[in-house]
N, C-alpha and C positions, 0 to 999 in steps of 0.2 A: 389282728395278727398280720404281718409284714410277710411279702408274698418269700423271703428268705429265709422267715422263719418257719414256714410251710414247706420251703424246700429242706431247707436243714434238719428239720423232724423225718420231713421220708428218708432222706438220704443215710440218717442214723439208722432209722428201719432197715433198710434193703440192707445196708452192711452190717448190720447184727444176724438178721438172718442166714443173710449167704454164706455164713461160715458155719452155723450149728442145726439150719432145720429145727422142725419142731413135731410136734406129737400133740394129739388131742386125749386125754382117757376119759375112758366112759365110768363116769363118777356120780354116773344120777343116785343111788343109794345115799351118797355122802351128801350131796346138796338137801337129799328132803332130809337128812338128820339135822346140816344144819339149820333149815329152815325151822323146823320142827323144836329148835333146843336153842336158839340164838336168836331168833326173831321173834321178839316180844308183841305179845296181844294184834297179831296182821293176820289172822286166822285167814281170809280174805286171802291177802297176797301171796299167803304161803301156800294155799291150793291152785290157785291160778298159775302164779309164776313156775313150781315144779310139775305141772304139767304142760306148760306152754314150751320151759326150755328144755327139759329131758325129752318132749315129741320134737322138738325141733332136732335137737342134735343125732337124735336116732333115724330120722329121717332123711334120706339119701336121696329122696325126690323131690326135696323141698320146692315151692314154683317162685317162691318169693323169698325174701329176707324177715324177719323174723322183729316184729316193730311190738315195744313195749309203752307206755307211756304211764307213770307210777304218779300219783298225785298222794299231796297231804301237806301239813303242820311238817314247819322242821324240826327236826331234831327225835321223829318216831320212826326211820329206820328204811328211807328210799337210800342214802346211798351205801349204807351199810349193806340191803341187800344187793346193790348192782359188785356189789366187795366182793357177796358171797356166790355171787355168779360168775365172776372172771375164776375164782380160785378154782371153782370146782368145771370150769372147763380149759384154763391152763394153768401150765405148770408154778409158772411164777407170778400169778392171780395179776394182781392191778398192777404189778410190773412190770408183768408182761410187753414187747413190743406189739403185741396184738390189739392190744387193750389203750382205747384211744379215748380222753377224755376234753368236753370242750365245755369251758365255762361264759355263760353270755356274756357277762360283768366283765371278764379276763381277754377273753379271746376275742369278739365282736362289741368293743365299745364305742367307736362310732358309728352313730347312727350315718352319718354322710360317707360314708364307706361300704354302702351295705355292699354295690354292684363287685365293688372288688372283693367283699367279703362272701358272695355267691359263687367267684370263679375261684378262688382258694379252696372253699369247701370241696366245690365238685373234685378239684383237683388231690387232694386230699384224701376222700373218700376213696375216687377211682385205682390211686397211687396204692391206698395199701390194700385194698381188695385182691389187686392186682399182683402185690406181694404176699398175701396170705389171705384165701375166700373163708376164711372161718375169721374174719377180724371182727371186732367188736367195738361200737360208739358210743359213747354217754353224751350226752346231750343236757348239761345240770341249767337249772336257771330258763327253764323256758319261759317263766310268765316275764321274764326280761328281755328275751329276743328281739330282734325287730321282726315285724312283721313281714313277712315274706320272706325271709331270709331261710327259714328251713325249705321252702319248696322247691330252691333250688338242686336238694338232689333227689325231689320226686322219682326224676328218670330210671336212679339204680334201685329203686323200692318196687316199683311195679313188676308183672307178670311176664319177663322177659327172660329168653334164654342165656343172650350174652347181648351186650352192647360195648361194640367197637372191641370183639372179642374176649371180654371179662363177663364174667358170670357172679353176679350179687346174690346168688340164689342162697349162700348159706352163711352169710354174714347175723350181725345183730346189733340194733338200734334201740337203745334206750332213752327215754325223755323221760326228766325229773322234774314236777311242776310244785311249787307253791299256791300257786294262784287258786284252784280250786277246795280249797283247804276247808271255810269256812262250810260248803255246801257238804262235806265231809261230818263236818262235826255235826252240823243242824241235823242230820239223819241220823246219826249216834245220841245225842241228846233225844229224840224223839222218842228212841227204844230205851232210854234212861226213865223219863218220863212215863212210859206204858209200863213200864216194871218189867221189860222184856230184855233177855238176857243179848248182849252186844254180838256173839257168836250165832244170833240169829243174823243178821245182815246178811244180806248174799251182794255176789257182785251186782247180779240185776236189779237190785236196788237202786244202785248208784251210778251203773255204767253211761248210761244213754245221760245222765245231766251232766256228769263230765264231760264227753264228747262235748254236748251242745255248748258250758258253758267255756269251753279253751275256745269254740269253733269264733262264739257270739264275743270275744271278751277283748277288746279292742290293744287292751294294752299287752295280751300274751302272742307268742311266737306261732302260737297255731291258729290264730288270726285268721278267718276265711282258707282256709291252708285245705290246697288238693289234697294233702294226708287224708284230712281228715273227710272231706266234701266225698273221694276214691273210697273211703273202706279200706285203707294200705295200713291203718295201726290194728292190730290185732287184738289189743285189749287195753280198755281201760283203768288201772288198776287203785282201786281208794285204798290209803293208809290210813288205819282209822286213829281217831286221838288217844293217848295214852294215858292211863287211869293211875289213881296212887298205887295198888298192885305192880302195877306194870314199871315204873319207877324203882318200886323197891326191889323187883326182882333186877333190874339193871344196874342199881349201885351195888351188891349180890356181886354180878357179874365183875365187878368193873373190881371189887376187892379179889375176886379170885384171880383177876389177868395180871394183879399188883403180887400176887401171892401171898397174900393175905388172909387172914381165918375171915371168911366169913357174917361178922357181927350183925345180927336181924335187929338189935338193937340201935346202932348207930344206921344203918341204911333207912330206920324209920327216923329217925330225928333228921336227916338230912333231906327226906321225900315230904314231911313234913312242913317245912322251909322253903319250900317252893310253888312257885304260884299256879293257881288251877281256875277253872272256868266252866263253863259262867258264876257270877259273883255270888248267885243263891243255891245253887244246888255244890258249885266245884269240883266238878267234876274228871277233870281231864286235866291234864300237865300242860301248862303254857308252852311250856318248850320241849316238851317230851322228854328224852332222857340227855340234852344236849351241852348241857351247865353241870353235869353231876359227877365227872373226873374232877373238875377242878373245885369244886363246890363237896367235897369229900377230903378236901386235901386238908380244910378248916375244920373238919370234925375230927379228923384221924390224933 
């Protein structure tokens, strides 16, 4: 991203803002509904995350900013839920000018650009903190990052009051990985294979090899990364793979958002038709629920 168009995104911020101000409401109620009724088979994440962001936002003493890092298979429901986190702490959800999204592939493609891609961020970061301490970052596509490139805003994540007069204490940072996907499923298959039920998984299953394998993984953004080396991410969170159940209940979904009746019968013929894994048991949705708007449009 061109350091103009770094200006020009704040610039629209500050003058969005300076003429309406904003309001946060306390909507925790509403998030764990949604979590609870909209986020398919993440048993896992749906506990972890509405306790992590309801205690954060209730928290007025916050010491740090509020760092997520959601790993998994695409298409089973990390940035759906970073959706249902912006809505239900503002107004105008991922529309929000609050709500700042940065994709590795889009926004940091060269790699020979990292050093200027380091002092954008900071500046970035600092710019809209500075015009709103409740702002919110996505961070999609980490196992594409370059390396080193997130630790450049280590500074505003650590246990600091204010730096150069701003305070990051009550911001939030999300990071959305692919990369650790497979060590996801291999730990879900296991409890496939013992005949134990997938809602047994706990985070502490899984957390500590996340960590290690973004820390150890040469070609992801958390590469050797102070985040991680500091104890600054707060939780590491597995998306687990999506089962045929889980499928069907999201084409379900996806006929009610069309207004549509419902049909259990076409949602199985279309969950059907789509590829699952490993080849001998098949267990899980290749692609989670990410082909099946448009993959419903042939059946209807």
């Amino acid at each position: 991203m061109s350091s103009g168009v770094f200006q020009l995104l704040f610039m629209q911020s500050f003058l969005w803002n300076a003429g309406i101000g904003w309001t946060i409401p306390n909507r925790n109620s509403s998030l764990k509904a949604d979590l609870q009724n909209k986020l398919l088979g993440q048993h896992i994440a749906s506990r972890v995350i509405l306790k992590a962001v309801s205690g954060f936002m209730s928290n007025e003493n916050a010491k740090n900013p509020l760092l997520l890092s959601l790993h998994g298979r695409s298409g089973i429901g990390m940035n759906f839920v970073s959706e249902l986190i912006a809505e239900n702490i503002f107004k105008e959800g991922m529309d929000s000018s609050f709500v700042h999204l940065f994709l590795a592939t889009f926004h940091f493609q060269d790699k020979n650009k990292l050093e200027t891609y380091k002092t954008q961020l900071q500046q970035w970061i600092k710019g809209n903190v500075t015009n709103c301490e409740r702002s919110m970052f996505i961070f999609e596509e980490m196992d594409k990052m370059h390396p080193g490139l997130i630790d450049s805003i280590k500074p505003y994540l650590g246990y600091h009051n204010k730096l150069d007069g701003v305070s990051y204490r009550r911001a939030i940072f999300i990071f959305l990985s692919n990369a650790e996907a497979d060590i996801i499923t291999q730990k879900a298959l296991e409890f496939v294979r013992e005949g134990r039920d997938r809602e047994e998984i706990e985070l502490e299953d899984l957390e500590t090899s996340l960590s290690d394998s973004a820390f150890n993984n040469i070609e992801s953004g958390f590469w050797h990364s102070t985040l991680i080396d500091e104890n600054l991410v707060d939780f590491f969170i597995p998306f687990l793979p999506l089962e045929y159940q889980h499928v069907v209940q999201c084409i379900m979904a996806e006929m009610r958002a069309r207004n549509l009746w419902p049909d259990k019968k076409v949602a199985d013929q279309v969950a059907r038709d789509l590829r699952y894994i490993p080849k001998v048991e098949r267990v899980f949705s290749m692609k989670g629920c990410k082909t099946i708007a448009k993959r419903l449009d042939h059946y209807l």
